[in-house]
N, C-alpha and C positions, 0 to 999 in steps of 0.2 A: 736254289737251296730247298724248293718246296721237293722237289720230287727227288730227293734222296744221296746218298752218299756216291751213287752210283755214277748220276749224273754228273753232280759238280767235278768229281774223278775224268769223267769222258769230256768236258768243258775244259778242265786244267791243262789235258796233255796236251796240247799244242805251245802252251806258254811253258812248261816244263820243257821241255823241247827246242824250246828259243833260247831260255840259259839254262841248257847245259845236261838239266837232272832228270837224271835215270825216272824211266815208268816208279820202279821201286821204292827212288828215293820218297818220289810226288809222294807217293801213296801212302808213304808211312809218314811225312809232313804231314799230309792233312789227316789221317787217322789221330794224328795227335794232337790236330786243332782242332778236330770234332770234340775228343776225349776234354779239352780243355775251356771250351766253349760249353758245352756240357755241365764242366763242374761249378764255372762262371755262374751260368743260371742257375743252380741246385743255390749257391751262395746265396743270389739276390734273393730268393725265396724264402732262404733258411732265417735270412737276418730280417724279410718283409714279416715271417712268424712269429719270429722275437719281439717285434715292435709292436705288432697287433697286439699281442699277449701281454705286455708293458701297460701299455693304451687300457685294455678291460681291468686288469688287474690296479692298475691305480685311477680308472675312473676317468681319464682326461680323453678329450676331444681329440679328431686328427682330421687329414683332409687327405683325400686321395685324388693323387694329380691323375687324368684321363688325359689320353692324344698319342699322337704319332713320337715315336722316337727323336727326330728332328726340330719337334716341336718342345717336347718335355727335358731335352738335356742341352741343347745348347743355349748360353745363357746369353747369347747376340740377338738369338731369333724370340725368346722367350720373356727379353729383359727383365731376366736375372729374378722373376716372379720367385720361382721357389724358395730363392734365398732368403729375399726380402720379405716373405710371409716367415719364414723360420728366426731371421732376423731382429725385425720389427714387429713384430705379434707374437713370440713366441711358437709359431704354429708349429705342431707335431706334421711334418708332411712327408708323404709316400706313396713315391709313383708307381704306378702300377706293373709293372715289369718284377715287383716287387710282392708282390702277391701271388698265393696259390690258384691259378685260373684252371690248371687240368683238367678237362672232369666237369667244368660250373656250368648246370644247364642254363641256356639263357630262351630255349624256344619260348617262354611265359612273351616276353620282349618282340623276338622276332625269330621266328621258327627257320628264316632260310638267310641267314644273314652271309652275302660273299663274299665280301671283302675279309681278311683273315685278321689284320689289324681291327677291323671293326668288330669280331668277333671278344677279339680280349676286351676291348673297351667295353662290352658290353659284360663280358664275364667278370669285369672289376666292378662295375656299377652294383650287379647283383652280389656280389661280397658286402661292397658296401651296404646292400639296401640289409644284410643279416649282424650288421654291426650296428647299433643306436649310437654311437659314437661316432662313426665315421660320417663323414662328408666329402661333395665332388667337385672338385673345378677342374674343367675341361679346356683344353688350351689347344686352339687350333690356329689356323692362319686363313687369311683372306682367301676368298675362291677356291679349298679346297671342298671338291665335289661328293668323297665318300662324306667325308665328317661333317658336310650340312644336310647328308641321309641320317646318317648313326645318332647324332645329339638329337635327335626327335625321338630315338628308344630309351634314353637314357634315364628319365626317369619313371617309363615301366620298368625298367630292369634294375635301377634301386629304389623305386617308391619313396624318392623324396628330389626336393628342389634342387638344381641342382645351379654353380656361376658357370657361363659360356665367356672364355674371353677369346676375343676372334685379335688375334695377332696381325700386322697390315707390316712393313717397310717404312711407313710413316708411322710410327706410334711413339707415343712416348710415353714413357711410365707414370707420370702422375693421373693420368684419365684412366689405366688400368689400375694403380694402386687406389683410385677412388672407389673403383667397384669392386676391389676386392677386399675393401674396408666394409662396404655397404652388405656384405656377406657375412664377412668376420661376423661385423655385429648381431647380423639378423639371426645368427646358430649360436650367438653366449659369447663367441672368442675372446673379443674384446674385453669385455665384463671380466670376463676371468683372469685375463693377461693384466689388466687394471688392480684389481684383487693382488695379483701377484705382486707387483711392483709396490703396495701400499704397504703390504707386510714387509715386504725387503727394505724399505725407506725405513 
């Protein structure tokens, strides 16, 4: 996918081929999964601006989730973190695929960063570090190799502390929900969420 429409085109015909559809058809298929992929992202951006702007304009906290795809949406591998911060704390959260990265220089951090995933983690960090409201929990998984290079830029490139929680096969959520209490508290979350519930009572 990295190297262009061209490619994934010249990849396709052989399986286009196997059932059935024309050079033709392939091409205007996927012309219109690009067009529609396309508009997908433009979305999650459009709605990650809406929330940022929600966030400054009324003053409240957020967290901005960091990691792999694999890591930050499915809720097996991730046990079900983001919900239960939204959940159980009130937490305002938003992953980064959800932010405007185009453009975000991050060389201050790390000037030749190769991994391309590692590149947005970094370019969301540095969002964060221009918002005093935001915050970063990064959620990775045991023995991945880029993301125990990349969490060492992370908080050059947003200038503040940041939770690492390293996801394993054996995990289970109350040793992750403890450090991610130990966080909450340490940035107001708590206090605030507390506040909340005393006026609502």
């Amino acid at each position: 996918f990295r190297w262009g429409f061209d490619a994934v085109k010249k990849e396709l015909r052989e399986t286009w081929k196997r059932l059935g559809v024309s050079t033709r058809e392939g091409e205007r298929a996927l012309r219109s999964a690009y067009k529609a992929q396309k508009a997908f992202e433009r979305d999650l951006v459009d709605t990650g601006r809406d929330a940022l702007q929600i966030l400054h304009d009324q003053g409240e906290p957020g967290i901005v989730l960091l990691g792999r795809p694999y890591n930050l949406y499915d809720s097996g591998v991730n046990l079900n973190v983001p919900t239960k911060l939204r959940d159980y704390y009130g937490v305002n959260v938003i992953p980064l695929d959800f932010l405007p990265l185009w453009g975000v220089d991050i060389r201050r951090a790390n000037p030749n960063m190769y991994w391309n995933y590692g590149r947005k983690i970094l370019q969301a960090a540095s969002i964060v570090g221009r918002h005093p409201n935001l915050h970063v929990i990064y959620i990775t998984n045991f023995k991945c190799g880029p993301d125990s290079y990349v969490k060492h830029f992370i908080h050059e490139a947003s200038g503040k502390p940041f939770l690492s929680l390293t996801i394993d096969g054996h995990s289970n959520d109350a040793g992750i929900m403890t450090r991610c209490e130990a966080y909450l508290d340490s940035k107001g979350f708590l206090r605030r969420w507390a506040d909340r519930i005393a006026v609502g009572a």
